[in-house]
C-alpha positions as CSV (number, residue, x, y, z in Angstrom):
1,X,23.4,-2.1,-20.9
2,X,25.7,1.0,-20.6
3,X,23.8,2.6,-23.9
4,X,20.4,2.1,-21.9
5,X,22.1,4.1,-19.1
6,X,23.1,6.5,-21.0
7,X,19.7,6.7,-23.0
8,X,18.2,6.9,-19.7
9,X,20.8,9.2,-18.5
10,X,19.7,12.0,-21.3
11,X,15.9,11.3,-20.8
12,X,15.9,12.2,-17.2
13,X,17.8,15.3,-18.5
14,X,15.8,16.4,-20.5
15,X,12.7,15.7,-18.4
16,X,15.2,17.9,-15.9
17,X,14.9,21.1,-18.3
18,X,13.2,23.9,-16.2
19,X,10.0,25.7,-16.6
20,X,9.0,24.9,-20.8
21,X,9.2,21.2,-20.0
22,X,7.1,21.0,-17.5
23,X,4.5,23.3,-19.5
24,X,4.5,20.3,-22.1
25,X,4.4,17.5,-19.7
26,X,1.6,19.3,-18.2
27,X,-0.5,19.6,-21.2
28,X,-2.9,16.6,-21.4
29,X,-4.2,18.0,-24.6
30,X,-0.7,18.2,-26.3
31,X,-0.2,14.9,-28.5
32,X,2.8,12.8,-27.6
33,X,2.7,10.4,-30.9
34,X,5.7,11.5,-33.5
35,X,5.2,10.2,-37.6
36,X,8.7,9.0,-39.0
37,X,8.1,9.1,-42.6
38,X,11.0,7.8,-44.8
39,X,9.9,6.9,-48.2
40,X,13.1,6.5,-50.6
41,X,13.1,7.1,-54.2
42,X,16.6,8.4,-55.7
43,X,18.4,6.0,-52.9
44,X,17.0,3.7,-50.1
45,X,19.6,4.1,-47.0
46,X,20.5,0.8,-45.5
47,X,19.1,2.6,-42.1
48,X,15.7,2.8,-43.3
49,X,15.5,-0.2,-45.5
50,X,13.0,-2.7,-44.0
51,X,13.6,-6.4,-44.0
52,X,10.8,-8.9,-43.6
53,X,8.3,-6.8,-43.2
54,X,10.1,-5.5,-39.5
55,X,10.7,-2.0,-38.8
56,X,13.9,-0.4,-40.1
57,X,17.4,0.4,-38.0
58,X,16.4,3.8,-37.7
59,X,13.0,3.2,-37.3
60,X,13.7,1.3,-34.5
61,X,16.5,3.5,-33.1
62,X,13.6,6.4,-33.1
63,X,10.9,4.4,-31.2
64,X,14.0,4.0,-28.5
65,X,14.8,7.7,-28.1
66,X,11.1,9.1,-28.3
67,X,10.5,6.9,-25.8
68,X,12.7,8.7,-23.4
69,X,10.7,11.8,-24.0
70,X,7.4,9.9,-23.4
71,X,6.7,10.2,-26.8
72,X,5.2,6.9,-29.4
73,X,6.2,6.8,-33.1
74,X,4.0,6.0,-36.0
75,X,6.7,5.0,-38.8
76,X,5.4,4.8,-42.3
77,X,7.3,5.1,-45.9
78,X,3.1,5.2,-47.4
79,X,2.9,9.1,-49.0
80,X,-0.5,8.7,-48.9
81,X,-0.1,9.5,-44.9
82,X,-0.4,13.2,-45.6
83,X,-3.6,13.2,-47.3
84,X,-5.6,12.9,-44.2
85,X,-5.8,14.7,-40.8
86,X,-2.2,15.7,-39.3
87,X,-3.4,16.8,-36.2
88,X,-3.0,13.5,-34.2
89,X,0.6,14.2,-34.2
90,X,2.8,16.3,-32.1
91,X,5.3,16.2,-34.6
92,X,6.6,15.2,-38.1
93,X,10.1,13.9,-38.5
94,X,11.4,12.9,-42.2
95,X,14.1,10.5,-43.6
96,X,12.8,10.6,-47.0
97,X,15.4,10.2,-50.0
98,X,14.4,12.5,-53.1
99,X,13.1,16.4,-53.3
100,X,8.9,16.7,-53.3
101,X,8.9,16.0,-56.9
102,X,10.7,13.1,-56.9
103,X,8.5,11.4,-53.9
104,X,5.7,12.3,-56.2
105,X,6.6,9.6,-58.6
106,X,4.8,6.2,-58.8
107,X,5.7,3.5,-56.9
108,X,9.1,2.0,-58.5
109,X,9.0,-0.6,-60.7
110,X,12.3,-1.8,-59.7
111,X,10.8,-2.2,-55.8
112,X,13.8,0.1,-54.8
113,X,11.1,1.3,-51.7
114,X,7.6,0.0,-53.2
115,X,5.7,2.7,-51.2
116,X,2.6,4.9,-52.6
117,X,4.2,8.4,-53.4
118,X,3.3,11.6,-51.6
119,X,0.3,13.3,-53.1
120,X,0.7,17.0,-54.5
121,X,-2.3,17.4,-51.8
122,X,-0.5,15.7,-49.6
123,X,2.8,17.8,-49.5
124,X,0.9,21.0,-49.8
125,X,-0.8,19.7,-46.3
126,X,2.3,19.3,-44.9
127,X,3.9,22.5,-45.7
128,X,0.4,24.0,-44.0
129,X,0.5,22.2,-41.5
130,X,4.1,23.0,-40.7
131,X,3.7,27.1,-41.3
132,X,0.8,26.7,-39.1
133,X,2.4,25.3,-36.4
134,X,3.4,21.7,-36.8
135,X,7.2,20.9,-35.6
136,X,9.2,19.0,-38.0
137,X,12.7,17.6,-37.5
138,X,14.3,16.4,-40.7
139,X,17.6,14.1,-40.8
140,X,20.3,13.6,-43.3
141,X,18.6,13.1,-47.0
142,X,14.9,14.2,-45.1
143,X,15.9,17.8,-45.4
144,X,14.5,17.9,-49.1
145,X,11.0,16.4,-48.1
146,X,10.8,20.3,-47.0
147,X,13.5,22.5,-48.6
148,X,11.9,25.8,-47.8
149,X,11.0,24.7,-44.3
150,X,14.4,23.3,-43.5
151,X,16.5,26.2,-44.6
152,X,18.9,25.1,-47.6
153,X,19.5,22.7,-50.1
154,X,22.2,19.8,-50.4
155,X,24.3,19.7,-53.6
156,X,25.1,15.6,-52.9
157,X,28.2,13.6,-50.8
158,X,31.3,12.4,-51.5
159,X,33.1,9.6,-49.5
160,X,32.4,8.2,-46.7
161,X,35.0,10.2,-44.0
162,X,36.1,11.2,-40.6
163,X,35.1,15.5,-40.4
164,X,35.4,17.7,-37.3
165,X,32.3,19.3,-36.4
166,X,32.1,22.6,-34.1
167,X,29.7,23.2,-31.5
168,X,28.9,26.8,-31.9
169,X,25.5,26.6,-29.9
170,X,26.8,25.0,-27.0
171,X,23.2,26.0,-24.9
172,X,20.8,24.4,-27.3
173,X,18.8,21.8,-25.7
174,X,21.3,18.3,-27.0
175,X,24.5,20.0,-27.4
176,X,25.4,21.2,-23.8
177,X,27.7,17.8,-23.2
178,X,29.5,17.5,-26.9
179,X,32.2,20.1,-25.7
180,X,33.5,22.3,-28.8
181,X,34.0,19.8,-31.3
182,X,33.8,16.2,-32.1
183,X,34.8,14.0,-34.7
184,X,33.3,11.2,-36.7
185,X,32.8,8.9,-39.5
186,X,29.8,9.8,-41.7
187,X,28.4,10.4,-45.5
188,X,28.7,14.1,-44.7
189,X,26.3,16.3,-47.3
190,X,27.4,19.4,-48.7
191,X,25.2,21.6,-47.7
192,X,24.5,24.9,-49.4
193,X,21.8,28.2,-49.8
194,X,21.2,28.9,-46.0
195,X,18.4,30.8,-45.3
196,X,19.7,33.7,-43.3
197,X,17.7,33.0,-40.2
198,X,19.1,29.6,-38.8
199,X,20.4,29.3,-35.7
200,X,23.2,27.1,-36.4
201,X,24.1,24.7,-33.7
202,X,26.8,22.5,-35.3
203,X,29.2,23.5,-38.2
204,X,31.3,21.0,-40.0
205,X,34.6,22.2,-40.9
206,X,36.6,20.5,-44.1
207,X,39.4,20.9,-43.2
208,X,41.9,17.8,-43.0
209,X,39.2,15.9,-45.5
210,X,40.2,14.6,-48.1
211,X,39.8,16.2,-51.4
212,X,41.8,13.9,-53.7
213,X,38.5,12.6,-55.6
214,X,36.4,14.6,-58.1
215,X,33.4,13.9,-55.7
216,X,35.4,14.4,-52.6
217,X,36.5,17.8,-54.1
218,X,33.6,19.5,-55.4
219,X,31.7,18.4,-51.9
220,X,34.5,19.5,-49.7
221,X,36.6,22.0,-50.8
222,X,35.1,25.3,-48.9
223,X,34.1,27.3,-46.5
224,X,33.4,26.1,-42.8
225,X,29.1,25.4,-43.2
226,X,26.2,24.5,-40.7
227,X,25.4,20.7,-40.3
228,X,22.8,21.3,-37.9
229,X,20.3,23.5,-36.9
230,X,16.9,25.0,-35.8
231,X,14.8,27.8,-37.4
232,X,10.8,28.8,-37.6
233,X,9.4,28.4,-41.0
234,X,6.2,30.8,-40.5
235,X,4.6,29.0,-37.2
236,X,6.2,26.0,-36.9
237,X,9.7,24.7,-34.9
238,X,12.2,23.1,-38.0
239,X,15.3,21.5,-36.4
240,X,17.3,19.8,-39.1
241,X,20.8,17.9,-38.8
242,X,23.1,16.6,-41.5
243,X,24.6,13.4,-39.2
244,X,22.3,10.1,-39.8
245,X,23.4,7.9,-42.6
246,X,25.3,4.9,-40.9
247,X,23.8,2.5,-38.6
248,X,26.6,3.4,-35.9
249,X,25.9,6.9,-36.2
250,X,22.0,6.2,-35.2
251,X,23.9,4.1,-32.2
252,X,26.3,6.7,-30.9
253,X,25.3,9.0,-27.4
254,X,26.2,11.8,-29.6
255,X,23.4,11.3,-32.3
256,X,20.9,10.4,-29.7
257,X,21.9,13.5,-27.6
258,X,21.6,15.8,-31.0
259,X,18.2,14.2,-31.8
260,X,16.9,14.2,-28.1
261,X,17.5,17.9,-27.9
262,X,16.0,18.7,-31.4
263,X,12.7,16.8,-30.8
264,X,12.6,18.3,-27.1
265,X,12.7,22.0,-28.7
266,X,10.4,21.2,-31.7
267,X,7.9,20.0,-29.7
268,X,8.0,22.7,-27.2
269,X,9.1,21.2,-24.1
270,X,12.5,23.2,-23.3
271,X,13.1,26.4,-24.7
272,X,16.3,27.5,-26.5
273,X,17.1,31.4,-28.0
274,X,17.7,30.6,-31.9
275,X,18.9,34.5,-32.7
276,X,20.2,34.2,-36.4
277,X,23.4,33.7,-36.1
278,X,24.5,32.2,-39.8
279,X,27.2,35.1,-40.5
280,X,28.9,35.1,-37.1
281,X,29.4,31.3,-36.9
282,X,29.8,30.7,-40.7
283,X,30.5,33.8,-42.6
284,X,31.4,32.4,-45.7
285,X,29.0,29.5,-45.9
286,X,27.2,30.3,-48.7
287,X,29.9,31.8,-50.7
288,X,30.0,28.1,-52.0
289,X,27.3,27.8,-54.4
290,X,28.2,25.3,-56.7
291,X,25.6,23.0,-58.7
């Protein structure tokens, strides 16, 4: 009961954001239907894993929150999605597992995710569709469905482990009640090759992590780097964020509130300045360039 409150809590404030929300509430034309594609092929995340033929954690989680923004969710893990018409939606939101090539692959004989692959057509439609205007919001492993669009590349994890994560854009819609930092549990990626132009909203800082592990080490030893974020790629609004591979992540007001305010902004219903600002909040992010 107090989770609803609070779900319904950061609905009405984001329904409360002046003058660009109400533009997109206004617009009768606008599409309000979001497509949560998650097809796995290097890993399957318990989050997104489907038992009994009933929508996934996450995919459920996602139905919740977009319906706070009055939005609906068409969830599918079937590549072939991409091959038609994109237009019914308002946006695209991706938890796939593997890079464009890898999500070309046939369907896995090992029935590891079972799903027909993405199309070259298909992803080429989606990139269009994106420079041309379409918002995407990518989470945790979904960043590579996009790489260019999203703004960087992931060189993998180590152990699952408590990090402390700045807010550095304390103003962008979602992050205006996390205070400066927060801590939490998580498979954090190690992010690296930041496109210039993010607007970088939270920056996970190592230190304090432990870097005893050969994993743990190569992941974590560095620089302070973004975790989350929002950029244009040509047209079209790209919020990405690192945070979204446990199940009690997906359930925390702090996960909801980061993915509330990213949808809101993709989709054009607040407004948020996202001046580059990579080299003031994380100057020595992508001096780590390990692969």
């Amino acid at each position: 009961m107090e989770r609803r409150r609070m779900l319904q809590s950061l609905g009405a404030a984001l329904l409360g954001w002046p003058t660009a929300a109400r533009c997109g509430w206004a617009d009768e034309k606008s599409p309000s239907k979001l497509l949560f594609f998650s097809r796995s092929v290097l890993f399957e995340h318990s989050v997104v894993r489907r038992e009994g033929g009933q929508l996934s954690f996450a995919e459920k989680a996602l139905v919740e929150m977009a319906r706070q923004i009055d939005c609906t969710v068409d969830c599918t893990k079937d590549g072939r999605i991409f091959d038609g018409d994109l237009d019914a939606y308002a946006a695209v939101v991706s938890y796939t597992c593997g890079r464009p090539a890898d999500l070309r692959k046939p369907i896995e004989a090992d029935g590891r995710d079972g799903n027909h692959p993405l199309s070259e057509a298909g992803w080429k439609n989606l990139d269009r569709a994106v420079r041309g205007g379409k918002p995407f919001l990518a989470i945790h492993p979904g960043i590579w469905l996009l790489p260019e669009a999203s703004g960087a590349d992931c060189l993998g994890h180590g152990s699952q482990q408590v990090a402390r994560i700045e807010v550095v854009s304390p103003r962008f819609p979602g992050a205006e009640k996390l205070g400066g930092s927060f801590s939490m549990l998580e498979e954090w990626f190690s992010l690296m090759h930041f496109a210039d132009d993010l607007h970088v909203i939270l920056v996970q800082d190592c230190a304090g992590m432990d870097t005893s592990g050969a994993a743990d080490r190569r992941c974590y030893d560095r620089p302070p780097f973004p975790c989350t974020w929002a950029r244009m790629h040509g047209k079209g609004r790209v919020f990405y964020t690192s945070l979204g591979h446990r199940e009690d992540v997906w359930s925390s007001a702090i996960f909801e509130q980061i993915v509330l305010g990213g949808l809101s902004w993709v989709l054009g219903r607040v407004e948020a300045h996202i001046t580059p600002n990579l080299h003031q909040v994380a100057p020595r992010a992508n001096e780590f360039m390990k692969a």
